[in-house]
Each structure stands twice: as structure tokens, then as C-alpha cells.
C-alpha positions in Angstrom: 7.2 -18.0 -1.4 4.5 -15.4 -0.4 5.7 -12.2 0.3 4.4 -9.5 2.7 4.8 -5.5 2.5 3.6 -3.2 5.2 4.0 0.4 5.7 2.8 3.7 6.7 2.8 7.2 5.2 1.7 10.3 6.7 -0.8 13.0 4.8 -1.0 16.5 4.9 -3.6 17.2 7.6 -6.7 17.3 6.0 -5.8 15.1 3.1 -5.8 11.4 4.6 -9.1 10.7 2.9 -7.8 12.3 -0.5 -4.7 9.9 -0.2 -7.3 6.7 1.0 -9.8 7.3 -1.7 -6.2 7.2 -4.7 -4.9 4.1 -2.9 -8.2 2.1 -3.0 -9.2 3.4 -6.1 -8.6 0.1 -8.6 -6.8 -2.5 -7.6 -8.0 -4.8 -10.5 -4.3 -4.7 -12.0 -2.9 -5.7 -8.3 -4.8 -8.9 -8.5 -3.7 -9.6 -11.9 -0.6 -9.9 -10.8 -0.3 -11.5 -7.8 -1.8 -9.7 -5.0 -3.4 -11.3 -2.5 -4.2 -9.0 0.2 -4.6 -5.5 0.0 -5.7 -3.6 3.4 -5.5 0.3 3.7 -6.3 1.6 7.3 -6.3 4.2 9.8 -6.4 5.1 13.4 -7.6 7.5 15.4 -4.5 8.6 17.8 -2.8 9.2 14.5 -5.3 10.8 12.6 -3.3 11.6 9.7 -1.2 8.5 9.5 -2.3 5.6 6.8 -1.1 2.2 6.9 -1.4 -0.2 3.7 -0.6 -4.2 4.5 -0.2 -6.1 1.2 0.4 -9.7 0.4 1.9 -11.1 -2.6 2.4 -14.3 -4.5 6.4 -13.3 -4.7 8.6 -10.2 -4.4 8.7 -9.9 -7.8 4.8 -9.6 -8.0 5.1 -6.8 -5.6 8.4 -5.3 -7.2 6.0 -5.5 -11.4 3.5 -3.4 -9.4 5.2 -0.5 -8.5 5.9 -0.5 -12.4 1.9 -0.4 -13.3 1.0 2.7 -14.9 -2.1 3.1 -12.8 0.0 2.6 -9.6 2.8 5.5 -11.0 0.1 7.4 -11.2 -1.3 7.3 -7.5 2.2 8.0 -6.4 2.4 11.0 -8.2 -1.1 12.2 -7.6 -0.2 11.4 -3.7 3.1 12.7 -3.5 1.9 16.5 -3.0 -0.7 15.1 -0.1 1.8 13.7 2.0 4.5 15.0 4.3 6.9 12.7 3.7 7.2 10.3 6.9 7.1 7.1 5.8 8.1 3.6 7.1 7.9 0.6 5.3 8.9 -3.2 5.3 8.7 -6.5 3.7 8.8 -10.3 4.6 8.7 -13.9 3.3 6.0 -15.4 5.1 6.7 -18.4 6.6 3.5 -19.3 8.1 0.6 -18.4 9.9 -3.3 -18.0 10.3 -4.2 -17.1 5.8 -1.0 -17.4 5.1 
């Protein structure tokens, strides 16, 4: 079943972009293994604030990328940027409009 993740982390001021620019950086492996959607975003009353909406072919697609080198990496390059507010959740998707 198709499995979504969404979440939000908040950046340093003045490091948003820095954080945008490692989380869009190559998301070739994501495909290969499973993703399906892939949005990063942002919004201007909370300027430092990033949200990421992903979609998966399973949990366990999701769960094997956070396991990618690449994707350790972007974590760890991140980390220092970001103030440590974070939310995130995830769903089987049932249905709807691309699901």
C-alpha cells in the first residue's frame, strides 16, 4: 500500500536555502527505490520553516531510504543548519486525487 510522509523542520535563520538546496540536491536514488513524490516547500509567515511531503510505494521504501548513503549524508550536512523543531508524520494512503 502507498505510503505518505510529511514533515517540517526549522533552519537557522538565514540557512533555509542552504538546507533546500541539500534536500533537493539528487534524488535519483529516491526514485530507485520507490519514491513517488518528493515536494520540498516554504512559506512566507514562517520564513525559516521547510516542509518536505513525500510519497512512497511502501513504508519500507521510505524506511531503505533513510539508509542511503547520499541521504545520511544530507542529514548530517543539515543537522548544524537547523534548530531542531521538527514535526513529522506518515500515512497509508487510502485514496484520493494521484493517489
Amino acid at each position: 500500500m502507498t505510503f505518505a510522509f510529511s514533515g517540517t523542520m526549522r533552519a537557522q535563520p538565514g540557512h533555509r536555502d542552504d538546507v533546500i538546496a541539500l534536500l533537493l540536491a539528487d534524488q535519483s536514488a529516491l526514485a530507485e527505490l520507490g519514491c513517488l513524490h518528493y515536494l520540498v516547500g516554504t512559506n512566507d509567515a514562517e520564513p525559516d520553516l521547510v516542509y518536505v511531503n513525500e510519497l512512497w510505494v511502501s513504508a519500507e521504501a521510505h524506511d531503505a531510504s533513510l539508509q542511503l548513503e547520499s541521504v545520511r549524508a544530507a542529514i548530517q550536512d543539515a543537522l548544524p543548519m537547523l534548530t531542531g523543531d521538527f514535526t513529522n508524520f506518515g500515512f497509508e494512503v487510502v485514496g484520493g486525487l494521484g493517489a
